[in-house]
C-alpha positions as CSV (number, residue, x, y, z in Angstrom):
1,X,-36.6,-23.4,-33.3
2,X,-34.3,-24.7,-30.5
3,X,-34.9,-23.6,-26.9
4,X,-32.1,-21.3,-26.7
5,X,-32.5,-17.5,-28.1
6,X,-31.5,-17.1,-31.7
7,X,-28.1,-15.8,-33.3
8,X,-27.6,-11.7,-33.0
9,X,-27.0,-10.0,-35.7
10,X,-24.8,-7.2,-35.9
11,X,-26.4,-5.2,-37.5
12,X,-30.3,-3.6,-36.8
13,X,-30.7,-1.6,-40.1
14,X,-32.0,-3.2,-43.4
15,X,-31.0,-2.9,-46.9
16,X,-33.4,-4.1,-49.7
17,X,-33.4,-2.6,-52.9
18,X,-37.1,-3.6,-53.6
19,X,-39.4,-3.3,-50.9
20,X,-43.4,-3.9,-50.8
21,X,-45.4,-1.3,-49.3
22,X,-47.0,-2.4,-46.2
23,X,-49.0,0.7,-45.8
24,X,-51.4,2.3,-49.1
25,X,-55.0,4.0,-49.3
26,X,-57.7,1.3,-49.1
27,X,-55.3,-1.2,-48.2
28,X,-56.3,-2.9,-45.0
29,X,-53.3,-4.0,-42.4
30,X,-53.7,-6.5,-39.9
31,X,-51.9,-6.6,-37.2
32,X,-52.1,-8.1,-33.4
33,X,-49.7,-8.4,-30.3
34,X,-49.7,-11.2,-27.6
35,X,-47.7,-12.0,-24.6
36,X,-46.4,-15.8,-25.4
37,X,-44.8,-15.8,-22.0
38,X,-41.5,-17.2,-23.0
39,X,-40.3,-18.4,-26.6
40,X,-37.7,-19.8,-25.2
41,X,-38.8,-23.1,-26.0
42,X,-38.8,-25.3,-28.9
43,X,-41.7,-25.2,-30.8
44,X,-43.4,-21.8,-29.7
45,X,-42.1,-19.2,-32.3
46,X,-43.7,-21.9,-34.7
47,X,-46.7,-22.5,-33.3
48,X,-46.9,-18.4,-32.6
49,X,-46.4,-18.3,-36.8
50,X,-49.1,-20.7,-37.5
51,X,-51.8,-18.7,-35.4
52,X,-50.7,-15.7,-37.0
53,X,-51.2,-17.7,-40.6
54,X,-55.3,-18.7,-39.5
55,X,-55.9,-15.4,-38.7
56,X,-54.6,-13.7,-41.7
57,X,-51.8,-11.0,-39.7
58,X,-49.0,-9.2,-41.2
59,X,-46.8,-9.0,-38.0
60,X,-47.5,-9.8,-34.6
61,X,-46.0,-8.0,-31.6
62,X,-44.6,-10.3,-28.9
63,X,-44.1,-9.5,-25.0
64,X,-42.4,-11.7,-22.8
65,X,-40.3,-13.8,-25.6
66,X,-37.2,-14.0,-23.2
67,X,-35.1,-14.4,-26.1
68,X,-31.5,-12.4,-25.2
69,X,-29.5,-9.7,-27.5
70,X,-30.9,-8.9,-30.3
71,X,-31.1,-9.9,-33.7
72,X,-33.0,-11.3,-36.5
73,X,-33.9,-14.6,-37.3
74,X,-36.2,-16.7,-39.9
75,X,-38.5,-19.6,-39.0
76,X,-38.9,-22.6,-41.2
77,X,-42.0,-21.6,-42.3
78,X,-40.3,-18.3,-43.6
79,X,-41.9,-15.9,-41.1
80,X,-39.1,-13.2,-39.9
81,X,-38.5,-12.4,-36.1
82,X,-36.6,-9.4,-34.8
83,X,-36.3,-9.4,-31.6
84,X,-34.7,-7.1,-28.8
85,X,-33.7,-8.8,-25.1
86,X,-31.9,-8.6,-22.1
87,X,-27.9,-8.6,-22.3
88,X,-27.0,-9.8,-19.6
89,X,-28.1,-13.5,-20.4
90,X,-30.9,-13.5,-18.2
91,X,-34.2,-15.0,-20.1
92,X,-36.6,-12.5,-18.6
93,X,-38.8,-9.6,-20.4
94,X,-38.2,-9.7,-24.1
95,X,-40.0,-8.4,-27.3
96,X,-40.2,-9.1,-30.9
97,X,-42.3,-8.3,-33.8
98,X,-43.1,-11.6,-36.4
99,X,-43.3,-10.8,-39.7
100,X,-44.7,-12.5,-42.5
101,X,-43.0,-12.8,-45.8
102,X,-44.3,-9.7,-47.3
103,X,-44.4,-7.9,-44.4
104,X,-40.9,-8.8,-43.7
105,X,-40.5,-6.8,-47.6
106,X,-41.4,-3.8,-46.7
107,X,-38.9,-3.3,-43.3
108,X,-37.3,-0.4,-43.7
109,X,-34.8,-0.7,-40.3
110,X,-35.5,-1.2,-36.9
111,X,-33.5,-0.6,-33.6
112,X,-33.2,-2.5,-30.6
113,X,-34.0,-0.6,-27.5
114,X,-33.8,-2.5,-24.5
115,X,-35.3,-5.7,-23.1
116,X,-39.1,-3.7,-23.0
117,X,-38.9,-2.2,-25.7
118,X,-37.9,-2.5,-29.9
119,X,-39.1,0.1,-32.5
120,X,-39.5,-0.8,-36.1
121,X,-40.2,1.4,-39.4
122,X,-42.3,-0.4,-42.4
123,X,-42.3,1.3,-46.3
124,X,-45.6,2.8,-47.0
125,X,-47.0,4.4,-50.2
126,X,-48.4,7.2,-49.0
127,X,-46.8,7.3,-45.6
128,X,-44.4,5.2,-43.4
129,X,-45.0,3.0,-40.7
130,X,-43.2,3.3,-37.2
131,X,-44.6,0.6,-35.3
132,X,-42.9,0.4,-31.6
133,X,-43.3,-3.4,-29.6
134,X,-43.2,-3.0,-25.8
135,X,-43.6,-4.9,-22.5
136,X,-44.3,-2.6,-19.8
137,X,-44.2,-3.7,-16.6
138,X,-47.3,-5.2,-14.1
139,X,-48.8,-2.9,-11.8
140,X,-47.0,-4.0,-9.1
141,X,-43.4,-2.7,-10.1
142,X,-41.8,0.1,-8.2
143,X,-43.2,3.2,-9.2
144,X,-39.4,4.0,-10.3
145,X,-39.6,1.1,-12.5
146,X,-42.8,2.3,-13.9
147,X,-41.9,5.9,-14.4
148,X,-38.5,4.3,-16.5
149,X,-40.6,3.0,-18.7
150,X,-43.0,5.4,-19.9
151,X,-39.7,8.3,-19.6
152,X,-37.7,5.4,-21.9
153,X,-40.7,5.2,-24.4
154,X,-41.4,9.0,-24.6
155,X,-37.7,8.9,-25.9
156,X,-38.5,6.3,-28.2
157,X,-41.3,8.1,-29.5
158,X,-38.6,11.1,-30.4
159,X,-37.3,9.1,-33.0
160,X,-40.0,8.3,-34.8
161,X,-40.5,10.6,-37.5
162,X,-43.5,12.8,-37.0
163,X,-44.7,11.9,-40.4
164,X,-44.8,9.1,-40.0
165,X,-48.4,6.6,-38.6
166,X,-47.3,5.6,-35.2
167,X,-48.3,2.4,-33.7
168,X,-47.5,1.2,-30.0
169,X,-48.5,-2.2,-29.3
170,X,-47.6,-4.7,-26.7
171,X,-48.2,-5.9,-23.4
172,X,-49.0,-2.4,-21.2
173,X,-50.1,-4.3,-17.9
174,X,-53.1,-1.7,-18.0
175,X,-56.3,-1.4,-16.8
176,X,-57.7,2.0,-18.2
177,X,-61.1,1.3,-16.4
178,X,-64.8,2.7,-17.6
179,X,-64.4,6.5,-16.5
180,X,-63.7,8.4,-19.5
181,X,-64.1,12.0,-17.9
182,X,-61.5,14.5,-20.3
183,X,-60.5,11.0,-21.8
184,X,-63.1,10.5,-24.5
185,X,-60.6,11.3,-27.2
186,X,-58.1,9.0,-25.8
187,X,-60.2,6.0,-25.1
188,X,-64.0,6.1,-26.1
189,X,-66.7,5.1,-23.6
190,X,-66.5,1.5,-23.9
191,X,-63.9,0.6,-21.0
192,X,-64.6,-1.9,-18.5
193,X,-63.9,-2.3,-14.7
194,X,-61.9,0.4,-12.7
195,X,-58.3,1.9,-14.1
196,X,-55.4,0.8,-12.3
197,X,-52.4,3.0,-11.7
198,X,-50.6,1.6,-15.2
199,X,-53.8,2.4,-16.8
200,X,-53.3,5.8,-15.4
201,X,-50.1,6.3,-16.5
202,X,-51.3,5.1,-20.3
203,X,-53.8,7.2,-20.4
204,X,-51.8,10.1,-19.2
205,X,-49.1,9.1,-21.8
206,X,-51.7,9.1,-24.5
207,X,-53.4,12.0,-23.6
208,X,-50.0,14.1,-24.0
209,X,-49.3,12.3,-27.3
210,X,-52.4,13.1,-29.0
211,X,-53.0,9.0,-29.2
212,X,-55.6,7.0,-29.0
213,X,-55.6,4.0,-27.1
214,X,-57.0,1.1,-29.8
215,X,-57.9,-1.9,-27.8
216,X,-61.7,-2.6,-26.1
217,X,-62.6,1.2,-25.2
218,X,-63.2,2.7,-28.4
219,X,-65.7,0.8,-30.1
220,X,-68.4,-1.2,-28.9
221,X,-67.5,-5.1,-28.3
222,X,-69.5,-7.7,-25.8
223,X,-68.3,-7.7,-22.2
224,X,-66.4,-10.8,-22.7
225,X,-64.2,-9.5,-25.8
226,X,-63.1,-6.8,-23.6
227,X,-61.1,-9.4,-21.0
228,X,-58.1,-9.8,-22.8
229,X,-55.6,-11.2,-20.1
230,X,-55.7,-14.4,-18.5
231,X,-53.5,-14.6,-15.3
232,X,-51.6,-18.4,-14.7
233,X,-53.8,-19.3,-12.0
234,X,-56.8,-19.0,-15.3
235,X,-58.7,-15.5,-13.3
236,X,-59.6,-12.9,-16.4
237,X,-58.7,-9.3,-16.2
């Protein structure tokens, strides 16, 4: 992978004739989501692939790739990458989902949305997957910026089929804080620390979605598992 962004296809929908099924009772799906900061450099989409490979994921949702268009690529190692940007050549924002090979079987079509945002449907046996990859923005974005976002993904959630299992993942730049009061459906009563006004909106989002937020709230993890962010100048959050 060369430091500049990938080739754009023209085309977001896929055709296969003989998909796998990603999805099927007792069949366990791994999945995790990381913000790589920038893939526009050579080298990271592989090393991204190989951590994915030791811990034994299916796909990986990526925030911050800063990859631009959109389009579909495959690595070396045969991992696939689709991947929705900015179009106006700028390498900021960016997401993407990485696929393993037999992951990459069982996409059904995606569509990219904008440079925050990608939403991508997988075969199941029982039930499809919608999965949507997002990068919301930090905290201290204009609450115009903010109220975009979560407006833009409400939309997003629209096309999702409503049979469908839904999955959000990504980068939300939330804190959603230890006070569960009216939330304990949304996120448990394991949170940590006090919710920020992203963490607000999240939980507000989920709460009117009927969704449960799946990170470090709902089950019981050691205080240090629940950091998951680790600002440039090395402070946890």
């Amino acid at each position: 992978m060369t430091g500049s962004s990938p080739s754009s296809t023209g085309d977001a929908t896929t055709a296969t004739s003989a998909r796998d099924f990603l999805t099927a009772p007792r069949k366990m799906v791994r999945v995790g989501t990381w913000n790589v900061r920038t893939m526009y450099q050579a080298s990271v989409a592989a090393q991204t692939a190989r951590i994915m490979g030791e811990h034994s994921l299916d796909m990986v949702g990526i925030s911050e790739c800063r990859w631009t268009g959109y389009g579909e690529t495959t690595l070396v190692s045969g991992e696939a990458v689709i991947y929705s940007g900015r179009e106006d050549g700028l390498h900021r924002q960016g997401v993407a989902i990485l696929m393993s090979r037999k992951t990459r079987k069982s996409l059904i079509d995606w569509k990219p949305i904008n440079e925050r945002m990608m939403v991508a449907r997988f075969q199941g046996k029982c039930t499809n997957l919608s999965v949507i990859q997002c990068y919301a923005p930090t905290d201290d974005a204009s609450d115009d910026e903010k109220d975009e976002f979560y407006d833009r993904l409400q939309d997003v959630k629209r096309l999702c089929s409503r049979h469908d299992i839904l999955m959000i993942m990504g980068d939300l730049n939330a804190k959603v804080g230890s006070n569960n009061e009216n939330l304990t459906a949304v996120m448990g009563k394991h949170g940590v620390g006090v919710r920020n006004e992203s963490g607000e909106m999240l939980t507000n989002f989920c709460n009117a979605n009927g969704m449960v937020i799946g990170g470090g709230t709902i089950f019981p993890h050691k205080e240090i598992h629940k950091l998951t962010w680790v600002s440039p100048s090395g402070h946890k959050n």
